[in-house]
TIVEXSE-910917 format. One record per atom (N, C-alpha, C): residue in three letters; chain; residue number from 1; x, y negated, z negated. Coordinates in Angstrom, 3 decimals, decimal comma, padded with zeros to 6 digits. Example, Ala and Ser with C-alpha at 12.3 -4.5 7.8 and 13.67 -1.06 7.14 Angstrom:
BEGIN
<nuti><r>Ala</r><c>A</c><k>1</k><u>013,190</u><v>005,690</v><w>-007,800</w></nuti>
<nuti><r>Ala</r><c>A</c><k>1</k><u>012,300</u><v>004,500</v><w>-007,800</w></nuti>
<nuti><r>Ala</r><c>A</c><k>1</k><u>013,200</u><v>003,300</v><w>-007,800</w></nuti>
<nuti><r>Ser</r><c>A</c><k>2</k><u>012,850</u><v>002,250</v><w>-007,080</w></nuti>
<nuti><r>Ser</r><c>A</c><k>2</k><u>013,670</u><v>001,060</v><w>-007,140</w></nuti>
<nuti><r>Ser</r><c>A</c><k>2</k><u>012,900</u><v>-000,030</v><w>-007,870</w></nuti>
***
This chain:
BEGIN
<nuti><r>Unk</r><c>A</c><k>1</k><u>039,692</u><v>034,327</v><w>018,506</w></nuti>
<nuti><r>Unk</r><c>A</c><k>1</k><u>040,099</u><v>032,954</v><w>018,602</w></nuti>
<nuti><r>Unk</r><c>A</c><k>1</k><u>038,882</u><v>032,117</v><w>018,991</w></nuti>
<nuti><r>Unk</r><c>A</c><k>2</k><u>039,240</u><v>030,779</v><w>018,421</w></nuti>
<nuti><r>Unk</r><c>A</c><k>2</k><u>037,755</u><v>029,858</v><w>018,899</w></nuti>
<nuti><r>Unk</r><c>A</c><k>2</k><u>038,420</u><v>028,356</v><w>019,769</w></nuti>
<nuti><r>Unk</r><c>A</c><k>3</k><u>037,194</u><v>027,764</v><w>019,978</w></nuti>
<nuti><r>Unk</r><c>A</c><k>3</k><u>037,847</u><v>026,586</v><w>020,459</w></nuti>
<nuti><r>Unk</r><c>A</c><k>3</k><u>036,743</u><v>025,621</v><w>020,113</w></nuti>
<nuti><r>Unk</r><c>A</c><k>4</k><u>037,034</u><v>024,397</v><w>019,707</w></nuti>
<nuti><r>Unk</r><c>A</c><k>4</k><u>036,045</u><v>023,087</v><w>019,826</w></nuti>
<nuti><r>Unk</r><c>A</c><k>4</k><u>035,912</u><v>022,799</v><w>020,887</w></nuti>
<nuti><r>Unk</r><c>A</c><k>5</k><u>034,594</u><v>022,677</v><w>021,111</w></nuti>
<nuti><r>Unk</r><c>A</c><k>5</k><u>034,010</u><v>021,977</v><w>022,589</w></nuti>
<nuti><r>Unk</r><c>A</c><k>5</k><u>033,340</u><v>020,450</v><w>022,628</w></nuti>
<nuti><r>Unk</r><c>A</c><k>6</k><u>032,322</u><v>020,228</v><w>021,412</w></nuti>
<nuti><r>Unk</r><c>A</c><k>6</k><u>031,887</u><v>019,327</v><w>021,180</w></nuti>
<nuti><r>Unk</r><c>A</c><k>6</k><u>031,174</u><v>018,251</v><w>022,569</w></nuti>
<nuti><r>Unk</r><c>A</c><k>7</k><u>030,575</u><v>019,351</v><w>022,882</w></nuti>
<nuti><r>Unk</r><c>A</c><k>7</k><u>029,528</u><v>018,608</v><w>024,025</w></nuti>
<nuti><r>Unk</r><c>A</c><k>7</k><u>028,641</u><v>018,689</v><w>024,217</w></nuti>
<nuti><r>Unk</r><c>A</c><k>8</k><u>027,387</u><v>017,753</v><w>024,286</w></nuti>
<nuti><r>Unk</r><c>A</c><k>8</k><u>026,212</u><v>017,918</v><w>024,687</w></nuti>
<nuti><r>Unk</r><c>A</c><k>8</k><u>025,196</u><v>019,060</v><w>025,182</w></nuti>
<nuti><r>Unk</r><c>A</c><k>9</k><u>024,455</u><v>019,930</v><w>024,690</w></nuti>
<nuti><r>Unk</r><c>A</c><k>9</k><u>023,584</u><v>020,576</v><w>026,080</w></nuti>
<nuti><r>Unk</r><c>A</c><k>9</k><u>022,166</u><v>020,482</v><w>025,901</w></nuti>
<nuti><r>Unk</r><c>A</c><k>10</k><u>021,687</u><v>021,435</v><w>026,553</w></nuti>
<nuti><r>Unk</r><c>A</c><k>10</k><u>020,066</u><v>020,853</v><w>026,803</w></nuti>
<nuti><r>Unk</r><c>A</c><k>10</k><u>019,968</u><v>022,034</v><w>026,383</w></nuti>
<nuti><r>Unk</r><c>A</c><k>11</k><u>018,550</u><v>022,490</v><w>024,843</w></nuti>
<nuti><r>Unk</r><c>A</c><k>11</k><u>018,484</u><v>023,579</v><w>024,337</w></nuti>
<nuti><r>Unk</r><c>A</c><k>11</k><u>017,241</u><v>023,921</v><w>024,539</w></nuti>
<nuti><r>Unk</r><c>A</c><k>12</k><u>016,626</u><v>025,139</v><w>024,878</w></nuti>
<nuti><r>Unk</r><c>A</c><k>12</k><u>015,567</u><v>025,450</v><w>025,228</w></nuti>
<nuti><r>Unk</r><c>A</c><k>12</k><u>015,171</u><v>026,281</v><w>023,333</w></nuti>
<nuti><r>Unk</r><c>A</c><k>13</k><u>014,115</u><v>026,169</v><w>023,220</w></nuti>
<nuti><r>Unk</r><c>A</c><k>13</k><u>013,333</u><v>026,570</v><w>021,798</w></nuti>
<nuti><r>Unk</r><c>A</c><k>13</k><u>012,247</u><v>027,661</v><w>022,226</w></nuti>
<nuti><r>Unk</r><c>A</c><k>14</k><u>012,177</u><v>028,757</v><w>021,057</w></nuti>
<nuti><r>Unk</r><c>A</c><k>14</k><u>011,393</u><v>029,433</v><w>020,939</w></nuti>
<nuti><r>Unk</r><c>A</c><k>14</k><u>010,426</u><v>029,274</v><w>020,467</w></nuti>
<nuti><r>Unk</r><c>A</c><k>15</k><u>009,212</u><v>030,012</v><w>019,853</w></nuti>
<nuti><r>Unk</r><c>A</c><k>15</k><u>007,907</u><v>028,877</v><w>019,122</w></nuti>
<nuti><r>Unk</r><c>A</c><k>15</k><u>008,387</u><v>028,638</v><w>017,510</w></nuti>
<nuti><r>Unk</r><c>A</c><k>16</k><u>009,400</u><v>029,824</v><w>017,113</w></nuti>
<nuti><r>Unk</r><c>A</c><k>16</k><u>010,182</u><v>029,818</v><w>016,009</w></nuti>
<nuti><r>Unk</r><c>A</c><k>16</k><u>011,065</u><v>028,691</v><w>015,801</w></nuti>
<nuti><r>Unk</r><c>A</c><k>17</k><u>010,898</u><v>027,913</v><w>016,655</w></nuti>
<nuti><r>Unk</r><c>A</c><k>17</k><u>011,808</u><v>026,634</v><w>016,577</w></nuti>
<nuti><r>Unk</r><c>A</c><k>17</k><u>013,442</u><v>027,178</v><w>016,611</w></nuti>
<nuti><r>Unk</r><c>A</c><k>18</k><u>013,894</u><v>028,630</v><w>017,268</w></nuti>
<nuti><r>Unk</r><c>A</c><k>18</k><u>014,941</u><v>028,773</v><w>017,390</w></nuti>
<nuti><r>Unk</r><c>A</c><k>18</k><u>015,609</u><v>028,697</v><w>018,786</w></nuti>
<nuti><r>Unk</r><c>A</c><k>19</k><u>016,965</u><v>028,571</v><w>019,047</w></nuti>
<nuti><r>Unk</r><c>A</c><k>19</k><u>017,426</u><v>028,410</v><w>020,399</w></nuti>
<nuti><r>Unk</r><c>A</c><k>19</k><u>016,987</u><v>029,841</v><w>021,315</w></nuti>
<nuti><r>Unk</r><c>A</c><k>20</k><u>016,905</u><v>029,718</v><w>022,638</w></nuti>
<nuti><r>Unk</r><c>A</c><k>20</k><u>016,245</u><v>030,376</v><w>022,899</w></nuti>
<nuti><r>Unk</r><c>A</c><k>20</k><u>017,640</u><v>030,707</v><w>024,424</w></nuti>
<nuti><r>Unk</r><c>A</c><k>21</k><u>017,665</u><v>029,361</v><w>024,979</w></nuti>
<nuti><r>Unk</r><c>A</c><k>21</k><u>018,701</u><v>029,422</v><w>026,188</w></nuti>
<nuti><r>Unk</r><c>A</c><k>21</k><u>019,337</u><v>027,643</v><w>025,971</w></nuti>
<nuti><r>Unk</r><c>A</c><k>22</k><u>020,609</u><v>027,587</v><w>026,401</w></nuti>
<nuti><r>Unk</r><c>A</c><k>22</k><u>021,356</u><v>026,589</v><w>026,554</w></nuti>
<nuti><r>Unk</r><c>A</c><k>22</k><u>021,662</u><v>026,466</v><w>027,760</w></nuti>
<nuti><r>Unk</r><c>A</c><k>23</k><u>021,820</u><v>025,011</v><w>027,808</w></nuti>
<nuti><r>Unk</r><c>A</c><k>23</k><u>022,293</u><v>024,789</v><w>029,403</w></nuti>
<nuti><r>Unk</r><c>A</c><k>23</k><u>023,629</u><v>024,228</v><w>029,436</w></nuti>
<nuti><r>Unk</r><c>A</c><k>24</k><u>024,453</u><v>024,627</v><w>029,605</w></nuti>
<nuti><r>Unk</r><c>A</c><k>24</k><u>025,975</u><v>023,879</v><w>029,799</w></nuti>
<nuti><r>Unk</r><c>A</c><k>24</k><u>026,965</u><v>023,866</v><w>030,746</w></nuti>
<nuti><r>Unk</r><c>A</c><k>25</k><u>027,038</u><v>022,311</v><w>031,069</w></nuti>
<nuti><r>Unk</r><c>A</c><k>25</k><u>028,051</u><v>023,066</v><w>032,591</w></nuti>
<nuti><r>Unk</r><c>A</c><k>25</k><u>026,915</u><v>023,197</v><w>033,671</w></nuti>
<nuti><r>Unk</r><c>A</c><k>26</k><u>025,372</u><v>023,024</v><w>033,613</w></nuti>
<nuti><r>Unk</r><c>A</c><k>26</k><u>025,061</u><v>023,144</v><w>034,864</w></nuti>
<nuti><r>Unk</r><c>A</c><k>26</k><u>024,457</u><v>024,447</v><w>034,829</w></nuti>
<nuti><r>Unk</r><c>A</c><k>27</k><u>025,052</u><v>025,639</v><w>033,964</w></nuti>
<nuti><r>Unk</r><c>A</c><k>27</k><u>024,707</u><v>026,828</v><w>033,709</w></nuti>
<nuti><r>Unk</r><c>A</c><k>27</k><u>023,853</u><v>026,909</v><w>032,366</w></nuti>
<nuti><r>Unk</r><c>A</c><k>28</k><u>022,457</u><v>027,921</v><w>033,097</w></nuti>
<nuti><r>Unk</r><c>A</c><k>28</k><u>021,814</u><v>028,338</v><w>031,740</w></nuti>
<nuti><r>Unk</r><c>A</c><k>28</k><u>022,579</u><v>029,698</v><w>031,314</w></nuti>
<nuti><r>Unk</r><c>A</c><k>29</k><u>022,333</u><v>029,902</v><w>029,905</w></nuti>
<nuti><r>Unk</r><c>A</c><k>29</k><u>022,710</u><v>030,695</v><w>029,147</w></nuti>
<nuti><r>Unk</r><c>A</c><k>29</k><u>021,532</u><v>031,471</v><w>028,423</w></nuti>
<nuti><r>Unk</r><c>A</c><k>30</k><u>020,674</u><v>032,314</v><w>028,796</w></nuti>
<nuti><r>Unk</r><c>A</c><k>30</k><u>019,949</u><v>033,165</v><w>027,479</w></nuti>
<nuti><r>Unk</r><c>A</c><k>30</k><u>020,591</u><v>033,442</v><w>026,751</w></nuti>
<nuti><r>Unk</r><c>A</c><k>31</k><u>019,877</u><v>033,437</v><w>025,050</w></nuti>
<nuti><r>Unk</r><c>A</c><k>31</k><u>020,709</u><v>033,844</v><w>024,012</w></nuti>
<nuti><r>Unk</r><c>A</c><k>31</k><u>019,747</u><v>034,750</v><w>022,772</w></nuti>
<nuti><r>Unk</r><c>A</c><k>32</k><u>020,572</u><v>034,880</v><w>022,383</w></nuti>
<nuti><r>Unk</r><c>A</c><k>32</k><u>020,052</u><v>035,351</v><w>021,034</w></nuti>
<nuti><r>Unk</r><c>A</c><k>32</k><u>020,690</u><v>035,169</v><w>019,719</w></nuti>
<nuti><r>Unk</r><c>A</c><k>33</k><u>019,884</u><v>034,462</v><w>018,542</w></nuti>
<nuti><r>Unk</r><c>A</c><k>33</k><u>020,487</u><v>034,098</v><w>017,369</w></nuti>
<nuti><r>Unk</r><c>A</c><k>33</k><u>021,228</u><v>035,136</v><w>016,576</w></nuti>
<nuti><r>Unk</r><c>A</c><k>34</k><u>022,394</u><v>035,020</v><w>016,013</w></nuti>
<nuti><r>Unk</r><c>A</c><k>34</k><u>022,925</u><v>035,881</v><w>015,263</w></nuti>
<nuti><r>Unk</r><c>A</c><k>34</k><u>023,502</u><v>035,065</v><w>013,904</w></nuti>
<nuti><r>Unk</r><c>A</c><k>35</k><u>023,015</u><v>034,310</v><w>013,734</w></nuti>
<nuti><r>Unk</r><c>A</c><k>35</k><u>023,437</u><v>033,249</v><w>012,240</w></nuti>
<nuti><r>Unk</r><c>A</c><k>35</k><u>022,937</u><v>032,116</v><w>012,498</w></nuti>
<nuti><r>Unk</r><c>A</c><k>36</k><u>022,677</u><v>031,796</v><w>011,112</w></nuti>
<nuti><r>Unk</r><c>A</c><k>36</k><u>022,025</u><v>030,120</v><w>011,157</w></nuti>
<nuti><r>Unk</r><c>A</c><k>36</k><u>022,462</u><v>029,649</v><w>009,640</w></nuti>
<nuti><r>Unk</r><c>A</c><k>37</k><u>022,878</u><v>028,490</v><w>009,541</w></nuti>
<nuti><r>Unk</r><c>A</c><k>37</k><u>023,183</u><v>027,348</v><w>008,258</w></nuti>
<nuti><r>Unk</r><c>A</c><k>37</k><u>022,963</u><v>026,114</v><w>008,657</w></nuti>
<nuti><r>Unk</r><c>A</c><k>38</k><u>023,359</u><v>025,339</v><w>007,602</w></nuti>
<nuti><r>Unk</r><c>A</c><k>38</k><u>022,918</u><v>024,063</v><w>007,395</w></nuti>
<nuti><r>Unk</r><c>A</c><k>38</k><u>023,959</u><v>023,711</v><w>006,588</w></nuti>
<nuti><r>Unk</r><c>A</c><k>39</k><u>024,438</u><v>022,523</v><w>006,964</w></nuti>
<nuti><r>Unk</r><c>A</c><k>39</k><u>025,638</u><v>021,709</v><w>006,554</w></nuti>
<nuti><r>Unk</r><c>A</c><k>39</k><u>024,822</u><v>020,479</v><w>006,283</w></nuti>
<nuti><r>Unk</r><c>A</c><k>40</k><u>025,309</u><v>019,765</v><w>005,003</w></nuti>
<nuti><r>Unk</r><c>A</c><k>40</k><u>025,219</u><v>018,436</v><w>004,717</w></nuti>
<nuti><r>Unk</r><c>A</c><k>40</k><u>025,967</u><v>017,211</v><w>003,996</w></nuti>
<nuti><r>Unk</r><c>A</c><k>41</k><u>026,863</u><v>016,903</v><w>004,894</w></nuti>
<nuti><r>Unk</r><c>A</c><k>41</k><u>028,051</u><v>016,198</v><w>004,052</w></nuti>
<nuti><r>Unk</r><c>A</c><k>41</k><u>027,780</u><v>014,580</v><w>003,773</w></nuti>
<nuti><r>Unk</r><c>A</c><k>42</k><u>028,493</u><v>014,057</v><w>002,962</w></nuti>
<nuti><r>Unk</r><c>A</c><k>42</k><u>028,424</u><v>012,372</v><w>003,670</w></nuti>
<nuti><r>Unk</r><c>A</c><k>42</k><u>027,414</u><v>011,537</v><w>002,954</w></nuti>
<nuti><r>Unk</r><c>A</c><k>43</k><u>026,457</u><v>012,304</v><w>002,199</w></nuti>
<nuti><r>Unk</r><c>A</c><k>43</k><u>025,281</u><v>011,706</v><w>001,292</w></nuti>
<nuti><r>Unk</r><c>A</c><k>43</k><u>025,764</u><v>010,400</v><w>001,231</w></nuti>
<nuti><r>Unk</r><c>A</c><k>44</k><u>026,299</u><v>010,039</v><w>000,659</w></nuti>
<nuti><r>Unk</r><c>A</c><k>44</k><u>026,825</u><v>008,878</v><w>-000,306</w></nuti>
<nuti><r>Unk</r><c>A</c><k>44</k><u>026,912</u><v>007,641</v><w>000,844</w></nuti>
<nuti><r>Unk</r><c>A</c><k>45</k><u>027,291</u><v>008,467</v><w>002,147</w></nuti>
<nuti><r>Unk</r><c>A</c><k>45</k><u>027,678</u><v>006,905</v><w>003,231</w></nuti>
<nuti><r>Unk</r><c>A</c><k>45</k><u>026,721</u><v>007,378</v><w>003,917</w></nuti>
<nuti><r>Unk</r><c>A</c><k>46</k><u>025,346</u><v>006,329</v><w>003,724</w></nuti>
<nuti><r>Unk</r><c>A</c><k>46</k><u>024,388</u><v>006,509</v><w>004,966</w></nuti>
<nuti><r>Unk</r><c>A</c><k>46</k><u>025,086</u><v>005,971</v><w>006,584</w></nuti>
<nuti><r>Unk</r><c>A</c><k>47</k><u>026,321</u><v>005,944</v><w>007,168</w></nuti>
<nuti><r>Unk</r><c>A</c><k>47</k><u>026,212</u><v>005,018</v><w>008,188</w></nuti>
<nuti><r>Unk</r><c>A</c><k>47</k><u>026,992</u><v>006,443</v><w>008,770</w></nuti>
<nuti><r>Unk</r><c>A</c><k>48</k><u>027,370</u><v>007,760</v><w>007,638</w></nuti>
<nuti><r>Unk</r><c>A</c><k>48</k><u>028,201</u><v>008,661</v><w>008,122</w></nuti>
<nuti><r>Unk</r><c>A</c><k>48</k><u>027,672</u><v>010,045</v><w>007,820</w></nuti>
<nuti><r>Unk</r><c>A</c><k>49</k><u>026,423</u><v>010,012</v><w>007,382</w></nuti>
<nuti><r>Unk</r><c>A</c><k>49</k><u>025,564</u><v>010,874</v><w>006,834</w></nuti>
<nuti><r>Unk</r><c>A</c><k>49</k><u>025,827</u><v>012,326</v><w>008,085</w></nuti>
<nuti><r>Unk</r><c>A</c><k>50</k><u>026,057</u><v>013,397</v><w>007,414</w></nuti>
<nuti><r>Unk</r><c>A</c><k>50</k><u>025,678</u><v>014,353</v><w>008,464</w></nuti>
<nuti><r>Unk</r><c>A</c><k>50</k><u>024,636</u><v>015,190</v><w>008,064</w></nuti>
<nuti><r>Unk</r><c>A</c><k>51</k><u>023,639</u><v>015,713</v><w>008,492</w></nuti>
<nuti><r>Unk</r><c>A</c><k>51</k><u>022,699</u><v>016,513</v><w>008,384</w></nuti>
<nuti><r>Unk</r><c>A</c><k>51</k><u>022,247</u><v>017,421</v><w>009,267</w></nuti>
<nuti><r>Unk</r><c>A</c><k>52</k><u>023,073</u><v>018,440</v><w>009,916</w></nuti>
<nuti><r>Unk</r><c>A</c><k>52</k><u>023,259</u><v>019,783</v><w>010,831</w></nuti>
<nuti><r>Unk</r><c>A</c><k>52</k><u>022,890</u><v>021,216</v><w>010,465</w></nuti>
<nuti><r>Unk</r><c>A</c><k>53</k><u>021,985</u><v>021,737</v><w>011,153</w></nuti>
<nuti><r>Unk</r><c>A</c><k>53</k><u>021,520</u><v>022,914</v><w>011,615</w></nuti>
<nuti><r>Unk</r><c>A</c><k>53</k><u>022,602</u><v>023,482</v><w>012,603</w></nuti>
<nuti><r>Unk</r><c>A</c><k>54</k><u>023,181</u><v>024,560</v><w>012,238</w></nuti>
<nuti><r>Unk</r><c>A</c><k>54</k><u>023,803</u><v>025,026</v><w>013,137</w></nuti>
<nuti><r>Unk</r><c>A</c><k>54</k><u>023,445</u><v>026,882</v><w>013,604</w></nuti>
<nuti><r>Unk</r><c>A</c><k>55</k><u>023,405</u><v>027,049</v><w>014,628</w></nuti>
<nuti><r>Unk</r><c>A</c><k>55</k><u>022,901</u><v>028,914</v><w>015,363</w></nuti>
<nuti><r>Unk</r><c>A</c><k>55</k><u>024,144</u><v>029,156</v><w>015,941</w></nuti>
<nuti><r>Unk</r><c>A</c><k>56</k><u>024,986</u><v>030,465</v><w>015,588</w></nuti>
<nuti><r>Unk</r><c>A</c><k>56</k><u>025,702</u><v>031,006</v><w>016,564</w></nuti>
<nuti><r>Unk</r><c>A</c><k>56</k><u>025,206</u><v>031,613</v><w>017,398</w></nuti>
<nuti><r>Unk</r><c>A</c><k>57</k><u>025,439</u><v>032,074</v><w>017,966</w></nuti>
<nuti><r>Unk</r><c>A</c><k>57</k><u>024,449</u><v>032,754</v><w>019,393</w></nuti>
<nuti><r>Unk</r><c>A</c><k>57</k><u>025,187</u><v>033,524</v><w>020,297</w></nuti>
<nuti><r>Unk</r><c>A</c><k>58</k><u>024,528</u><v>034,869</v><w>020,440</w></nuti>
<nuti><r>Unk</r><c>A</c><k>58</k><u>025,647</u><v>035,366</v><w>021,482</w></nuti>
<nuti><r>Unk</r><c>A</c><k>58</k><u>025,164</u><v>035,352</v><w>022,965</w></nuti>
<nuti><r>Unk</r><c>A</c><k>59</k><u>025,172</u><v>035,478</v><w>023,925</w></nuti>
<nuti><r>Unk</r><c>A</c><k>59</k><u>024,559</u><v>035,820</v><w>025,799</w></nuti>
<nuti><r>Unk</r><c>A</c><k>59</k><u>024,704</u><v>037,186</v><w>025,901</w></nuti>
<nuti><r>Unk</r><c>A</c><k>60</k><u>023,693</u><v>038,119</v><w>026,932</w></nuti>
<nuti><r>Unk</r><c>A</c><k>60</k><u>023,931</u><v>038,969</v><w>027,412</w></nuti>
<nuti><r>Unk</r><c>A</c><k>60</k><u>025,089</u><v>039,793</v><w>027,581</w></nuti>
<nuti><r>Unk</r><c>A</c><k>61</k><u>026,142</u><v>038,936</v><w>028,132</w></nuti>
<nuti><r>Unk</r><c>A</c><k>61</k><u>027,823</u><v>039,453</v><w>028,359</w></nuti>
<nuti><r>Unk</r><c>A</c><k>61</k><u>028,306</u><v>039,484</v><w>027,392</w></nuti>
<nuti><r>Unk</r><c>A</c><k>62</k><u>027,396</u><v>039,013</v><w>026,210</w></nuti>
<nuti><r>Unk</r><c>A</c><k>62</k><u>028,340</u><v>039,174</v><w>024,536</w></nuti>
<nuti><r>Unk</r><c>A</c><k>62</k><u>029,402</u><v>037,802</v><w>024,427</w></nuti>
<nuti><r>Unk</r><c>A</c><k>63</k><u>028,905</u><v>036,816</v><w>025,007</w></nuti>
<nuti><r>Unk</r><c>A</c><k>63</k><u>029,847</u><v>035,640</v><w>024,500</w></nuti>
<nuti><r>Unk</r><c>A</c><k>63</k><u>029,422</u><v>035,123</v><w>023,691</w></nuti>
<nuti><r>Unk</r><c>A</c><k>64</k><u>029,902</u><v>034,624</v><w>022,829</w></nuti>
<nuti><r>Unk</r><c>A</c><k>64</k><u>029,744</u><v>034,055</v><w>021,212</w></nuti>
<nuti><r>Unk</r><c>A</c><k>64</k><u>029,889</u><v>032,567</v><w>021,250</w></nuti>
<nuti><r>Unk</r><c>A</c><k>65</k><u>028,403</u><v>031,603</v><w>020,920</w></nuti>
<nuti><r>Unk</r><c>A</c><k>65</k><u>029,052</u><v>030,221</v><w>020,894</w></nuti>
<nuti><r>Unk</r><c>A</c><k>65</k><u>027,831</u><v>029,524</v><w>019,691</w></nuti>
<nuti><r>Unk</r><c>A</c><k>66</k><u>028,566</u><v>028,422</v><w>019,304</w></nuti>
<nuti><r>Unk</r><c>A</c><k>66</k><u>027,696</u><v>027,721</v><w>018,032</w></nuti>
<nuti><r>Unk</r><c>A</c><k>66</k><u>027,206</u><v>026,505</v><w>018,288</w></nuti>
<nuti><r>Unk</r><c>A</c><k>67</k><u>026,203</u><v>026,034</v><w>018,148</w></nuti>
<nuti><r>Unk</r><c>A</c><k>67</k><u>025,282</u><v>025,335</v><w>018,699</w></nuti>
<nuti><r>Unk</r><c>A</c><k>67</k><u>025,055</u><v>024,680</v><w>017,335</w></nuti>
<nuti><r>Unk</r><c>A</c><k>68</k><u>024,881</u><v>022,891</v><w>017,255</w></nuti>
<nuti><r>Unk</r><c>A</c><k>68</k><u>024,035</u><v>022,456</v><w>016,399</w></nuti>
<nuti><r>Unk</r><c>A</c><k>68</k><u>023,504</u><v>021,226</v><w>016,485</w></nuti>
<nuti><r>Unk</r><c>A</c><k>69</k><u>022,307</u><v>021,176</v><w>015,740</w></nuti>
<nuti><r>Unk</r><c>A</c><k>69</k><u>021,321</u><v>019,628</v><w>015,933</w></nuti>
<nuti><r>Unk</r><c>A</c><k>69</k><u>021,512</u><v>019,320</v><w>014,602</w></nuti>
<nuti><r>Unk</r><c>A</c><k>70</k><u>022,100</u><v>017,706</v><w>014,745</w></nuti>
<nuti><r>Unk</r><c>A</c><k>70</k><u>022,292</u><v>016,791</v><w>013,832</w></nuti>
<nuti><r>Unk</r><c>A</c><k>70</k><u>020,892</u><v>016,071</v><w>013,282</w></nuti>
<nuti><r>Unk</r><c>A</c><k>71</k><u>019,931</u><v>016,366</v><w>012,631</w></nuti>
<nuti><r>Unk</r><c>A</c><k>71</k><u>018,775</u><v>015,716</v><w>012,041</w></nuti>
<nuti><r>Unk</r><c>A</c><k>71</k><u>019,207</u><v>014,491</v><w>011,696</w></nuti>
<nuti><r>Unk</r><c>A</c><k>72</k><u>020,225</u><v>013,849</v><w>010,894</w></nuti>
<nuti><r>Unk</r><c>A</c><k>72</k><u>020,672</u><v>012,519</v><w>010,241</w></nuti>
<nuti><r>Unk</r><c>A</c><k>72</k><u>021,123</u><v>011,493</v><w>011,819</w></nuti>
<nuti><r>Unk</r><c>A</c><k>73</k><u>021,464</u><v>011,847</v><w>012,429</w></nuti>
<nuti><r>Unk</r><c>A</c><k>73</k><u>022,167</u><v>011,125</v><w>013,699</w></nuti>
<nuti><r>Unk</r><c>A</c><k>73</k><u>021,499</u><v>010,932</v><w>014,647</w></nuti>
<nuti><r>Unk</r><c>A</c><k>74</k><u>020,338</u><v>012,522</v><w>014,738</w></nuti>
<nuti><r>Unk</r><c>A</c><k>74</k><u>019,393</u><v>012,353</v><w>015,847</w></nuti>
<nuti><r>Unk</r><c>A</c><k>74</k><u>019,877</u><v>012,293</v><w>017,074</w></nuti>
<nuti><r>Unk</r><c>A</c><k>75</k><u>021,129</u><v>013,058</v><w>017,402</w></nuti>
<nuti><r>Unk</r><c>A</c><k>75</k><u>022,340</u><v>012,756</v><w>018,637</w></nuti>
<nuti><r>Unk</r><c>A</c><k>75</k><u>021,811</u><v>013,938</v><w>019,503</w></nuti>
<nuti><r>Unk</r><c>A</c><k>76</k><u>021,132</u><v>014,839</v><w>018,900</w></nuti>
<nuti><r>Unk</r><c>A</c><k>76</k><u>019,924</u><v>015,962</v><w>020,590</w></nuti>
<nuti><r>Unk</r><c>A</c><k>76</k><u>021,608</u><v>017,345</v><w>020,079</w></nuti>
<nuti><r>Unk</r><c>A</c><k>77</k><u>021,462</u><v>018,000</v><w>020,770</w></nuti>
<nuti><r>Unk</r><c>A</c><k>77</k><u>022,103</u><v>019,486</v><w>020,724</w></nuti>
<nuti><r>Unk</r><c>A</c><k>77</k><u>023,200</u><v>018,941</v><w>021,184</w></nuti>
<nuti><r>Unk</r><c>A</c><k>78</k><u>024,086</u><v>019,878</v><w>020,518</w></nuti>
<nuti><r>Unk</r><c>A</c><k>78</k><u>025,989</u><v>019,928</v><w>020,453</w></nuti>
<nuti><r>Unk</r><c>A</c><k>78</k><u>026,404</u><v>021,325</v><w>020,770</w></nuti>
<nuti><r>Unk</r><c>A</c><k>79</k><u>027,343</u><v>021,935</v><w>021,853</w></nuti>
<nuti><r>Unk</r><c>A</c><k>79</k><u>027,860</u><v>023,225</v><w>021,953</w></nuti>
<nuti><r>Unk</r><c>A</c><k>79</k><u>029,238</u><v>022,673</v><w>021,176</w></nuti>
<nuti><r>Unk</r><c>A</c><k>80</k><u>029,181</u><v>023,454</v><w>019,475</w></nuti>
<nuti><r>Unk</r><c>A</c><k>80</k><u>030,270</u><v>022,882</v><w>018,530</w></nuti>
<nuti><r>Unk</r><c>A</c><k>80</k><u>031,862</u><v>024,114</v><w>019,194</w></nuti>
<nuti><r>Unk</r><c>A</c><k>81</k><u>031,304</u><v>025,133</v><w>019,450</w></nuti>
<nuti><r>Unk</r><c>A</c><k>81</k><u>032,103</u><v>026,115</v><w>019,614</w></nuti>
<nuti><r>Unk</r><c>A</c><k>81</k><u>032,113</u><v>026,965</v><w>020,122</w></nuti>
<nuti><r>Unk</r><c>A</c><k>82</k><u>033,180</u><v>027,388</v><w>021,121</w></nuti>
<nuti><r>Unk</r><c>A</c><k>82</k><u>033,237</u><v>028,931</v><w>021,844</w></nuti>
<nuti><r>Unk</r><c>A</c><k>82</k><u>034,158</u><v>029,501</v><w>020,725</w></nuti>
<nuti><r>Unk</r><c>A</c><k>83</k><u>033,551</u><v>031,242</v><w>020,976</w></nuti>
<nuti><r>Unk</r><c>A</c><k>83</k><u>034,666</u><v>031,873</v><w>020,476</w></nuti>
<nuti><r>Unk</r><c>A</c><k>83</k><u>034,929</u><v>032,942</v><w>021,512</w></nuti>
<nuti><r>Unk</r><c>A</c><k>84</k><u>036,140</u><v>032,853</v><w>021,593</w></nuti>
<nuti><r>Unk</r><c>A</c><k>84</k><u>037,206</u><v>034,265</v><w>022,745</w></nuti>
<nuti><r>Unk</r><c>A</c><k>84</k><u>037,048</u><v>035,708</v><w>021,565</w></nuti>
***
């Protein structure tokens, strides 16, 4: 099962330009990448343009969550999703 979270965090980068640790809640998270895509919807309406990089990522304890930076919006890192 998953859940939308859709909140802000502060993402720490590797030199690979990949996530490295998240901060959410106050809590860091080390991680490690286990998928990466790219979504791009919205072409047509620049005022709704999306242009997202997204990493699932699991932690140490094996929790699973998806992370993504909006390039078109420029809105900084999103925790899009936990999964149980």
């Amino acid at each position: 099962m998953s859940r939308r979270v859709q909140q802000p965090v502060t993402v720490e980068m590797r030199d690979d330009g990949t996530p490295h640790a998240f901060t959410w809640r106050g809590v860091r998270h080390p991680v490690r990448v286990i998928g990466c895509w790219k979504l791009a919807t919205r072409w047509w309406d620049a005022g709704r343009e999306v242009e997202r990089t997204y990493y699932r990522v699991e932690t140490a304890d094996h929790q699973l969550f998806e992370l993504y930076y909006d390039v078109a919006q420029g809105s900084g890192w999103v925790l899009d999703v936990i999964q149980d």
